[in-house]
C-alpha positions in Angstrom: 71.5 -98.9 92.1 70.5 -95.8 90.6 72.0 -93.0 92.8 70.9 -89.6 91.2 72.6 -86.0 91.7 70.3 -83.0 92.4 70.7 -81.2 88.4 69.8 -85.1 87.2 66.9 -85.9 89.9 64.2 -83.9 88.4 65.1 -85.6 84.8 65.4 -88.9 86.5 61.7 -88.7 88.0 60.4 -87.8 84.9 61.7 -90.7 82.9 60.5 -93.4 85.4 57.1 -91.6 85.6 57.4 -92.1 81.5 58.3 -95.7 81.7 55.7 -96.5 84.1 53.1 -94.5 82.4 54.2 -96.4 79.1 54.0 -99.7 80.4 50.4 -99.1 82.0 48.9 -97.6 79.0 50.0 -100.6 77.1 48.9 -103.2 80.4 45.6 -101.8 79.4 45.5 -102.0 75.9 46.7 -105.9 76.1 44.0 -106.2 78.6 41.3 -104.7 76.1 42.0 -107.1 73.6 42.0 -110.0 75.5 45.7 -110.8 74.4 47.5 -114.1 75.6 47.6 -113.9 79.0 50.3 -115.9 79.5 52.4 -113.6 77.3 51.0 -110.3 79.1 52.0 -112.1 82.0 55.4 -112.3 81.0 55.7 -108.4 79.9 55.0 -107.6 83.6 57.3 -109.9 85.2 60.0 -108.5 83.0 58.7 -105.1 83.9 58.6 -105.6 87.3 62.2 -107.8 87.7 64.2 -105.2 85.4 62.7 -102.2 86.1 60.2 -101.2 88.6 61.6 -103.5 91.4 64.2 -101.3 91.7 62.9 -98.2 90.9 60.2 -98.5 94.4 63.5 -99.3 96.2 65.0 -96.0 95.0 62.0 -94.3 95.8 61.6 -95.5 99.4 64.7 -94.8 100.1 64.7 -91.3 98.7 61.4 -90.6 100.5 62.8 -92.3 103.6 65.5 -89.6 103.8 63.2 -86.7 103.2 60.0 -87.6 104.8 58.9 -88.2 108.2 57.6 -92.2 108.2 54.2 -91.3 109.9 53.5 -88.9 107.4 50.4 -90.2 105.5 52.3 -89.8 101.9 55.2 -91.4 103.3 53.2 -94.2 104.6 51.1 -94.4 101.3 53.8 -94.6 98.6 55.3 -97.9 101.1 51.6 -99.6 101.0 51.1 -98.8 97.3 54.4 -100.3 96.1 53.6 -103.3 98.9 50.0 -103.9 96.9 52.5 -103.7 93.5 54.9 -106.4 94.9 52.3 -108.3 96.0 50.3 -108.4 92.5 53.5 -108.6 90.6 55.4 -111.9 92.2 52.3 -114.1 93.7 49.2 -113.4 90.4 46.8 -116.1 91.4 44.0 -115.1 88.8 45.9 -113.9 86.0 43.3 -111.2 84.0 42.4 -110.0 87.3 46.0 -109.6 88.6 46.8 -107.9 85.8 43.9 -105.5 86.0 44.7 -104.3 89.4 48.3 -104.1 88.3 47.3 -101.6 85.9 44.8 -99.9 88.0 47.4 -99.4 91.0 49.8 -98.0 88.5 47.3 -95.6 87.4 46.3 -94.7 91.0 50.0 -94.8 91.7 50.9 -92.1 88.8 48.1 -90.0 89.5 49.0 -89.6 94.3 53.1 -88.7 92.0 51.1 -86.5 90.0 49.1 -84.6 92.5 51.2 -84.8 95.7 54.4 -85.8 95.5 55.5 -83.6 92.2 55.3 -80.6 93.6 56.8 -81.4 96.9 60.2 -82.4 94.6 59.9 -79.6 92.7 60.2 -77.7 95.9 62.9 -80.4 97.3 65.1 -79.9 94.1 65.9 -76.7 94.5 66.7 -76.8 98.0 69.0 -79.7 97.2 71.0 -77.9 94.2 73.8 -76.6 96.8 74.7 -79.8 98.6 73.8 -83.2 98.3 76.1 -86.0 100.2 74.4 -88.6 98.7 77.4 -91.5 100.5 75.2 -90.2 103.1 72.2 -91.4 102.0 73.1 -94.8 100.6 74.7 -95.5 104.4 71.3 -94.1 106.0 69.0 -95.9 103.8 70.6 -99.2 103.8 70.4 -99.4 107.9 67.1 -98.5 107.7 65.9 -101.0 105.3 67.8 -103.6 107.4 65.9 -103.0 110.0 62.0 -103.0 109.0 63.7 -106.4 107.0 64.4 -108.0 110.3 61.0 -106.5 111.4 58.4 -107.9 108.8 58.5 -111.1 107.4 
């Protein structure tokens, strides 16, 4: 798991926002024209197993630290990665699964963009002096062991 340190965080963020921004950008172009499916298909599982998995784990955890869980942005960065799962691992139409992969993305970016960037920026420099982040591994891995017993 990627565990980042406060000088690295802001450097971090930006690369994943990159990758994901890369990836959806090219989701669209494949989906403009009308590649193999089955191929595209296989670019976004490989996406999704080796990269982005992961990185909505690290998120949720880092936002489950830092934010309040009945605070609407907390509660819509869980159901936006939730929609992503869902459309990643179970694709029953495959051009339209794809689709809203790449329009989630894009409405994913743009709530990082608008809301979320500027309450990090403001979060980085408050973490700069001390960070215990054994802290927040132990935190965040009861937590998630709880809402795991809880939903299905």
């Amino acid at each position: 798991m990627i565990v980042p340190t406060s000088q690295s965080l802001k450097d971090l963020i930006k690369t994943d926002y990159h990758c994901v921004y890369v990836f959806s950008s090219s989701l669209r172009e494949y989906l403009k024209t009308e590649s193999d499916l089955t191929k595209v298909n296989e670019y976004a599982q490989w996406f999704w197993k080796e990269y982005f998995e992961e990185q909505c784990l690290v998120e949720e955890q880092f936002f489950a630290l830092h934010l309040s869980e009945d605070l609407p942005d907390f509660k819509k960065i869980l159901a936006q990665h939730r929609r992503l799962k869902r459309l990643f691992t179970s694709p029953k139409n495959l051009f339209k699964a794809l689709n809203r992969i790449e329009e989630e993305l894009d409405a994913h970016l743009k709530f990082e963009e608008r809301t979320l960037k500027f309450w990090l920026k403001d979060k980085t420099i408050r973490m700069k002096n001390h960070v215990d982040w054994h802290d927040f591994e132990s935190i965040n891995r009861e937590y998630f062991q709880k809402k795991r017993k809880v939903s299905p």
